[in-house]
C-alpha positions as CSV (number, residue, x, y, z in Angstrom):
1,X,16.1,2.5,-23.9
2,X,13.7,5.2,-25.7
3,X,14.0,8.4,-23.4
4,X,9.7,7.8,-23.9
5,X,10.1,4.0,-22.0
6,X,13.0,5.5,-19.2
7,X,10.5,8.2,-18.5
8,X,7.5,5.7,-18.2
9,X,9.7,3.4,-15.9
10,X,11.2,6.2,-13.2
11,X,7.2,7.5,-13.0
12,X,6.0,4.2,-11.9
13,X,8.7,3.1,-9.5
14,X,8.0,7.1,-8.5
15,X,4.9,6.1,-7.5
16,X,5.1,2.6,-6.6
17,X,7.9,3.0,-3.8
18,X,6.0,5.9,-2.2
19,X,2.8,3.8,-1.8
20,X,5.2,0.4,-0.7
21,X,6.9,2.6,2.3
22,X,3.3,4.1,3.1
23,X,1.3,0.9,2.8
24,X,4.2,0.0,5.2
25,X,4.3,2.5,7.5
26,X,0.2,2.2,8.1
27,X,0.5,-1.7,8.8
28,X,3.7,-1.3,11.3
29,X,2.2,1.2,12.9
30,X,-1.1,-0.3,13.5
31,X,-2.3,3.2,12.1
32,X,-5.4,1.3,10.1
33,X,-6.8,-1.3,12.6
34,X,-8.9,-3.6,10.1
35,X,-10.4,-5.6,13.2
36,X,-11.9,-2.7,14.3
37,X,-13.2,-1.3,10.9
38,X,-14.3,-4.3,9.2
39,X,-17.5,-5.9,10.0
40,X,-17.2,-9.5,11.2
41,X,-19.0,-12.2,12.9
42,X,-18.0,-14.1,15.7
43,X,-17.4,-17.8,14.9
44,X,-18.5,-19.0,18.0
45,X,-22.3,-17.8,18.7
């Protein structure tokens, strides 16, 4: 593997795990509530 490629690869699972254990860390927690945020309708009127 091209030390240009390795590079390439190591930056994007870099970034990629950081977001994963975020993104997961916000949904466990319940720290971004979607219900709440997002607009919605009720289905029964």
């Amino acid at each position: 593997m091209k030390p240009v490629s390795k590079g390439a690869l190591v930056g994007a699972v870099g970034v990629l795990v950081p977001l994963g254990i975020i993104g997961l860390v916000v949904v466990l927690t319940g720290a971004y509530n979607v219900a709440a945020t997002d607009r919605h309708n009720p289905v029964v009127a």
